[in-house]
N, C-alpha and C positions, 0 to 999 in steps of 0.2 A: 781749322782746329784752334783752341783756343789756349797756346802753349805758353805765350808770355803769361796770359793770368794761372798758369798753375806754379810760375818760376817765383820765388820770394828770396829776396837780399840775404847774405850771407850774418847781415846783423837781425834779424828776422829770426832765420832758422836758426840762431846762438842763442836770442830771448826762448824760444819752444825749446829749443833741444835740453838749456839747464832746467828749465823748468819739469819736463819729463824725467830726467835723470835724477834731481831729486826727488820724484815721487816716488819712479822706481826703487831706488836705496829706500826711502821711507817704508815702503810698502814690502819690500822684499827681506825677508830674515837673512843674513849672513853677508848680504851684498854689499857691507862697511861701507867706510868713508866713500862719498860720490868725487870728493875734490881729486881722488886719481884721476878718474873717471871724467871730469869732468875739464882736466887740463889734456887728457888724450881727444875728446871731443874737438875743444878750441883747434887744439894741433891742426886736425885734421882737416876742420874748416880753413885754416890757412891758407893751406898748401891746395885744399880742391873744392871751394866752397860747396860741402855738402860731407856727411858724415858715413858710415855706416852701423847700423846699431847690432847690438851682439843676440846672439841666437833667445838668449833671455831676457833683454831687453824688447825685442820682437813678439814673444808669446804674449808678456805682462801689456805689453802696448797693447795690440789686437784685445786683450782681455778685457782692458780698461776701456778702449772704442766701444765695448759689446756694454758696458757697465752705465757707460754715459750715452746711451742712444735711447732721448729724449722719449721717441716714436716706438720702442719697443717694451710690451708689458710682459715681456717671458725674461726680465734679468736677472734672478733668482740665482742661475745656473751659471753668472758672466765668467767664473774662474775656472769650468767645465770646459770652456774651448779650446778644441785640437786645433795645433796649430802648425800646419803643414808649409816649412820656409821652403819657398824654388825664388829666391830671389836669382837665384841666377837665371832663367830662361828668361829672355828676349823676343824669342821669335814663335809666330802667331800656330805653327802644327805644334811645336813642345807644348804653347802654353794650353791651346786646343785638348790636346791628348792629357794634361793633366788638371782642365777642366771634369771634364768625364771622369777618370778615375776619383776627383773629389766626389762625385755625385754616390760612385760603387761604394767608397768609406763611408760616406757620410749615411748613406741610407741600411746599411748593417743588416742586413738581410730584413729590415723592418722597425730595428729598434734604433732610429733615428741619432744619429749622434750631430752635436753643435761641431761645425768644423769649419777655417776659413786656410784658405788657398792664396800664400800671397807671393806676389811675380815682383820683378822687377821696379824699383822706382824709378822716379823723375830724379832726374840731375842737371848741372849745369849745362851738361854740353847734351842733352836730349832729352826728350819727352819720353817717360815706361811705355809700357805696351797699355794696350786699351782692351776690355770688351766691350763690344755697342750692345749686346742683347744685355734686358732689364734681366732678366735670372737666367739661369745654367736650363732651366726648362719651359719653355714658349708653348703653346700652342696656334698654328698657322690659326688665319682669319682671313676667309676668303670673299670675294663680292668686291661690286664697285659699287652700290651704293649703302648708305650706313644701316637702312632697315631690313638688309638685304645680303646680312653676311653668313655664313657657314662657318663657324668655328667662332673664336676670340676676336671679337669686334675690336676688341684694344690694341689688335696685333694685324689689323689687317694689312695698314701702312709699310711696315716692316714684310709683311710676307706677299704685297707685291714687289718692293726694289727687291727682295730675293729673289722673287721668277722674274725678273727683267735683270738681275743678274746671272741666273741661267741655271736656279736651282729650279728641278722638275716638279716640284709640289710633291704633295701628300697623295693620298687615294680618298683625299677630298670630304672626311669624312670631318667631325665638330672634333677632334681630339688628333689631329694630324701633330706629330714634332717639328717644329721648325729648327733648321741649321741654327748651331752656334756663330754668334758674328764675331770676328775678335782679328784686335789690329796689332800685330807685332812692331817690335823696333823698329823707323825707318822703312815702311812695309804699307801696303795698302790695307783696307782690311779685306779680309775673307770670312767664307763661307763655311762649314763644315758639319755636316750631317755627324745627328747625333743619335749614338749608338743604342739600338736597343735595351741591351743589357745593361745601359749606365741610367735606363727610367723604371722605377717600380711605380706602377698605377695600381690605386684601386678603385674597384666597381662601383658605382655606387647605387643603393639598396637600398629600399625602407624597412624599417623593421618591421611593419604592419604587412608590408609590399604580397606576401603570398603570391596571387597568380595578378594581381593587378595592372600588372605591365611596365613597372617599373627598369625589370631588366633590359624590357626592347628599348628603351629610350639610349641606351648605349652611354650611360653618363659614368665619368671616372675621371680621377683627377691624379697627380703626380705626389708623391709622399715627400719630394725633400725642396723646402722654399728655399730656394739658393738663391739671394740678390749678387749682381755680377755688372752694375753698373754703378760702384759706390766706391769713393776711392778713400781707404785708409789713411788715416795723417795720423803721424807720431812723432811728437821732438820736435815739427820742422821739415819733417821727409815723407812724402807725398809716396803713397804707392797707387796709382788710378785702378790695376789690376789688381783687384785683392779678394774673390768672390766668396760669401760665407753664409752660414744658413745655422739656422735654429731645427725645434718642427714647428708644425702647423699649431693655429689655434684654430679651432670647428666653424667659427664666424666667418676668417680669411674666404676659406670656400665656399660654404653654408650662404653667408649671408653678404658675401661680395662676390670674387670671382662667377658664382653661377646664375646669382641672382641680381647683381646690376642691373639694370636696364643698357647700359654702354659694354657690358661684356657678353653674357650665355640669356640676360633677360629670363630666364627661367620661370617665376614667380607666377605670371597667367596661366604657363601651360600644366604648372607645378598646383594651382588654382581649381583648374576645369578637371586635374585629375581626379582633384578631392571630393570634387564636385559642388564646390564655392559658387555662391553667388560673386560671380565675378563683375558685374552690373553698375557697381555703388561701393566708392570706398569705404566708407559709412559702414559696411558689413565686416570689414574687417580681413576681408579673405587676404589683402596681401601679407598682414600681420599672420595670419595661421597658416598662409603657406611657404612663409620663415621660417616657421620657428621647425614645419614637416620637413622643410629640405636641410635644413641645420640636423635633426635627429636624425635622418638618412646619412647623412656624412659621418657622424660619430658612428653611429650603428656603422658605417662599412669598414672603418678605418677599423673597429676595436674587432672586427669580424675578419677583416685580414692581418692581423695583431700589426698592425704601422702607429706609429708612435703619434698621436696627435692629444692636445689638452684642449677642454672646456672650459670656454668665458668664464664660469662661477668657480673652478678650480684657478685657473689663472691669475684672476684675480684676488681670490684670497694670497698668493702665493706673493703676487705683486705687493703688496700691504707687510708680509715677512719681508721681503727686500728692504722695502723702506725701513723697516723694524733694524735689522741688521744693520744698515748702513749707516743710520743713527748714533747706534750704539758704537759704531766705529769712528762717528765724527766726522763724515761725508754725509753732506749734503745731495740729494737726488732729483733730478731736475725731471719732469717728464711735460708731455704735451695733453692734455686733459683730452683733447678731440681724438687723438690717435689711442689712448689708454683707456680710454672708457668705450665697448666692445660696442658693435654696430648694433644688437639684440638685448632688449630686456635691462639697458643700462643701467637704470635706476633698483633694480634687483641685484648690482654687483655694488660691494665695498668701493669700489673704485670711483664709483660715481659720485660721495657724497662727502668731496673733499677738493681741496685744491690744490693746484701744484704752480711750480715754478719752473717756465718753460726758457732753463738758463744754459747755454753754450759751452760745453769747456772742452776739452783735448785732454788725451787723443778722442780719436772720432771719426764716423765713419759719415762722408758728405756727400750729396751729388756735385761734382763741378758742371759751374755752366757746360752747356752743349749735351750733356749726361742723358737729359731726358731726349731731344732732338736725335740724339743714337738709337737711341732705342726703339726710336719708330723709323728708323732707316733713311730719314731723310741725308742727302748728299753720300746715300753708300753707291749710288749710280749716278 
């Protein structure tokens, strides 16, 4: 594990921490003068290099991570997020057990709420707890070789060190739940099956679909994209366990998760149903069997009423942020490649402008080793 690179100098975490603190006071009505505030900080560094920040200093920080995440075009809503503090838990069944009950809030019986779950930080004298799984919701990926997997090819890594750690798999079907991985304080990491009732899926359906066979293909997907391998920084203090979720945009699934060719590959057999000349790219079939599995995924989300937005509503929405945030005198940084939607880019506002793909804090990062968890390597 890579503990010295998440540790930074007590002169370090004092440059982020006033820096944060003044923004908070800036940003916050009633929260006066920061120089109290801000000579209780120093204090505290003193005495233990590292701080703790206050229950509203926590929401506003998380808020502002969700505000300044370059990579996400749903930031419309960043002062919307529930913000559920367990800084106290350490150890990996508490933080486990309130993994899952994030998933039961956040998914609302359907109507999706922004919600982020933060555990424990890093400190001087030890490393927070971790989760090694990339979201609160995996799907196994089975097979030893890569054209030849059952389920989430991008998980299959992860979901053999599982059964060679001694989870008994799925019932091996493409939609199997894979265990939550998650490392507590001073703690190996473990395993823990995740609860049915903490997943809402839906089915996924073409609207045209009639008797066509769409339902046999048993395709469904999870309604809350929860990331759980990103670690929160604010001030200066590092929380690695901090798992939070938006909802879906129709592409996410549509036109990634199903149809990657390194994930579900979907696209040919999404192709030959439509009855595409599948032959010649030049015909176009993969372009028209995007955009049929993208309308299947809306059509089922808005059919089991689960909270999901469309790339052309998104991003007009995305264009009001920026509008907004202008007018407030914050500057918006984003990543053109991540914000301009996998489908019909040039058909979205978003496409026909430029940004600045510029760094600030709080923030929400991977630390090295973050993606290497994820796919399981050194969990056995």
């Amino acid at each position: 594990m890579e503990i010295l690179q998440r540790r930074s100098t007590t002169a370090q975490v004092w440059g982020a921490a006033e820096e944060f603190i003044r923004l908070f006071h800036r940003e916050t009505p009633g929260a006066g003068d920061p120089r109290t505030r801000l000579a209780a900080v120093r204090a505290e560094l003193a005495e233990s290099g590292t701080y703790r920040h206050t229950p509203q200093e926590l929401v506003h920080g998380a808020r502002v991570a969700w505000r300044n995440s370059n990579r996400c075009i749903g930031r419309l809503y960043w002062n919307s997020l529930r913000v559920r503090d367990r800084r106290g838990l350490t150890d990996s069944d508490a933080i486990a057990a309130e993994c899952f009950e994030h998933l039961r809030e956040a998914t609302n019986g359907g109507r999706v709420r922004p919600t982020i779950t933060v555990f424990a930080p890093d400190t001087p004298q030890s490393p927070g707890p971790l989760i090694w799984s990339e979201q609160l919701v995996r799907y196994a990926g089975y097979g030893d070789h890569h054209s030849v997997t059952v389920g989430d090819a991008r998980n299959a890594p992860l979901t053999e060190a599982l059964l060679r750690l001694g989870w008994s798999g799925g019932a091996g079907t493409p939609f199997d739940l894979l265990p939550l991985v998650v490392q507590g304080v001073d703690d190996k990491p473990r395993w823990f099956d995740t609860p049915a009732d903490a997943v809402l899926e839906v089915p996924i359906r073409h609207p045209d679909g009639g008797g066509d066979g769409w339902a046999d293909w048993g395709l469904r997907w999870h309604a809350v994209p929860a990331i759980s391998n990103m670690c929160l920084e604010i001030g200066g203090i590092h929380y690695p366990a901090a798992p939070f979720n938006g909802w879906y945009m129709g592409t996410e699934i549509g036109a990634r998760n199903l149809a990657d060719a390194d994930r579900y590959n979907l696209l040919p057999a999404v192709g030959r149903r439509l009855g595409l000349d599948t032959s010649s790219d030049r015909s176009l079939w993969k372009d028209r069997a995007l955009v049929e599995l993208n309308r299947a995924v809306l059509h089922s989300f808005d059919r089991a009423e689960v909270t999901i937005a469309d790339h052309h509503t998104e991003s007009r929405r995305f264009l009001t942020h920026l509008e907004r945030e202008e007018r407030r005198g914050r500057d918006v940084g984003a990543d053109w490649s991540w914000i301009v939607p996998p489908i019909s880019g040039s058909a979205t506002p978003v496409f026909h402008r430029t940004y600045e793909d510029r760094q600030v804090s709080p923030a929400y990062v991977h630390h090295p080793g973050a993606q290497d968890r994820a796919q399981g390597r050194d969990l056995v």
